[in-house]
N, C-alpha and C positions, 0 to 999 in steps of 0.2 A: 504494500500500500504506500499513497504516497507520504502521508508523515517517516514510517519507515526508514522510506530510500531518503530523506531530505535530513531522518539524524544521524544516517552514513554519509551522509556528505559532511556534518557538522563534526562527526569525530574525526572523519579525514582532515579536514584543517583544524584541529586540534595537533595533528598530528603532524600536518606538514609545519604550522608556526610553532611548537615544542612549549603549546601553551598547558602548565599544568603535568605535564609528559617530555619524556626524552623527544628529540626532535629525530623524525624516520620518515624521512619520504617514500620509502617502499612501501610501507604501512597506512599512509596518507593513499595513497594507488590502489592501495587492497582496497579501502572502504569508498575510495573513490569508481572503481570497477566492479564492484558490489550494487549500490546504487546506480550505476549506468545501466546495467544488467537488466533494471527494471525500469531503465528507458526515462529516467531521469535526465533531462537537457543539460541542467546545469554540474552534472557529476560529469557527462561526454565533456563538457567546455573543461573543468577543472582538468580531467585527464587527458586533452590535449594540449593545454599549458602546460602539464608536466613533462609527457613527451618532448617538448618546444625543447625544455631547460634541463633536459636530462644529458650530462654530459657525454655521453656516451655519441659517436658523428656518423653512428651507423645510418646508412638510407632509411632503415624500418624506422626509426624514429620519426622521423617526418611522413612517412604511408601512413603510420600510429597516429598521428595528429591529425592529419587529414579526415582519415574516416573519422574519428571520434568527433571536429568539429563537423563534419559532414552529417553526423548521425544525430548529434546536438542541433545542429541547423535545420535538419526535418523536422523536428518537432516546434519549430520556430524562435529556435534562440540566436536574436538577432548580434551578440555579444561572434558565437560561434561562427557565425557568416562572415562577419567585420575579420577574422582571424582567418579565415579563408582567403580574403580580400587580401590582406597585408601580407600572406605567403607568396600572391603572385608579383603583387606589387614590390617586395622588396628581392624576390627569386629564391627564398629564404624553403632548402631545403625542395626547390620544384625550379623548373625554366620557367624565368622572368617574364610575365604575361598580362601586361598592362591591361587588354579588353578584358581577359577573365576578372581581374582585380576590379574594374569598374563595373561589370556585371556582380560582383557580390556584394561591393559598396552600394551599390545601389536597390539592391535587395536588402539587404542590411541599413539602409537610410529608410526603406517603406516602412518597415517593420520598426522604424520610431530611433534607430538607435542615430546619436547626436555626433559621436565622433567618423563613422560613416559618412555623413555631411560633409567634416571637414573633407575627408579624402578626395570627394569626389569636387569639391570646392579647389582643391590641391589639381587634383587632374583637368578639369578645365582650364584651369588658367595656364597647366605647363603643356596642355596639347599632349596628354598622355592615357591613350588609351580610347581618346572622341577627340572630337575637334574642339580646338581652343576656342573659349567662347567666356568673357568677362564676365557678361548679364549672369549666365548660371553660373559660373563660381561664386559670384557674389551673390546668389540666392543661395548656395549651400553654404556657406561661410556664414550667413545670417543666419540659418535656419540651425547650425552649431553651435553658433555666440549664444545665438536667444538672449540677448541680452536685453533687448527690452520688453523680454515676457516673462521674466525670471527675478528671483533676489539674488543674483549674485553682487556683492556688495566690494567695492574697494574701498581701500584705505589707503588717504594719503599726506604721508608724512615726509618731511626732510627733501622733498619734492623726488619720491620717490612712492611707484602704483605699486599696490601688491593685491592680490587676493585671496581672500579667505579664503582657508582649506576645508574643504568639506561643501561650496558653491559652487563651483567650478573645475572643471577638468581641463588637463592642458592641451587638448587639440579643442575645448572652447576657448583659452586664453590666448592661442595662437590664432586661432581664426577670427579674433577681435582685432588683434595686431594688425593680422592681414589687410582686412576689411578698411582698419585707420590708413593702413600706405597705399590699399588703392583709391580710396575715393582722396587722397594728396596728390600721387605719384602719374594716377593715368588721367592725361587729358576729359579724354570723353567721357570720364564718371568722374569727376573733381567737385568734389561738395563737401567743403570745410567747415561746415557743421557735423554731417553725419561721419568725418574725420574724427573729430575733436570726441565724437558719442562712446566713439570704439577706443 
């Protein structure tokens, strides 16, 4: 059942942070592959991140992360898809496949997830994967910031921006960035208000 599979996934990162416990990532995999077993999304994502970081530079480690996001991604964990995305886009473990990468970023941006956004905000503007095109990067670069639908709050001191931790995530803090240097930097979108926002 699902509480079940969901307090194996809670001891496996017990087990992976060595909270309370010796610290065993083998152990964190058992009850991580336990819960995936029963088709649990978010134990596939765990147990393809570990694959990721598992030192070992055997090829199966990366087949191992694929299916496991692969399998986590059917049941629509958009976290898992985004991790599909980043395998092609970075070549990490597979041949470097910029269309594949925008086709899961962009499955992964339907399905709500915000740093997805960013990626594909990142591939329009560098002509990676579709065709360069400003108007939609700077649609998904907004639709990452969310910055003006959100409390993400800054603070500023000593004339220096930070942002709270726990508000925001940094492919939102970079696509705010973004967003400031293109509406300065590119002629045809130059609006030093909606600059100054971001």
């Amino acid at each position: 059942d699902q509480k079940h599979s969901d307090s194996m996934i809670y001891i496996g990162k017990i087990h992976l942070k060595g909270l309370g416990v010796e610290k065993d990532i083998n152990k964190a995999k058992e009850y991580f592959e336990l819960s995936a077993q029963q088709n649990n999304s978010r134990a596939s994502l765990y147990l393809g991140k570990l694959y990721l970081i598992d030192n070992n530079n055997s090829e199966t480690k990366y087949q191992k992360a694929i299916e496991c996001f692969i399998k986590s991604g059917l049941n629509n964990n958009s976290k898992s898809i985004l991790n599909l995305g980043k395998m092609y886009y970075q070549g990490t473990g597979i041949k470097q496949n910029y269309k594949k990468a925008f086709e899961y970023f962009n499955l992964s941006a339907e399905k709500g997830n915000l740093t997805a956004h960013y990626y594909l905000g990142l591939m329009f503007e560098n002509k990676k994967g579709c065709e360069k095109d400003l108007s939609k990067a700077i649609s998904h670069y907004e639709k990452c910031s969310n910055v003006h639908n959100s409390n993400i709050a800054f603070n500023y001191d000593d004339n220096h921006c930070r942002f709270e931790k726990n508000k925001i995530n940094k492919s939102q803090y970079i696509a705010c960035n973004t967003l400031g240097l293109i509406y300065i930097l590119e002629k045809k979108f130059f609006d030093k208000e909606k600059a100054l926002s971001y």
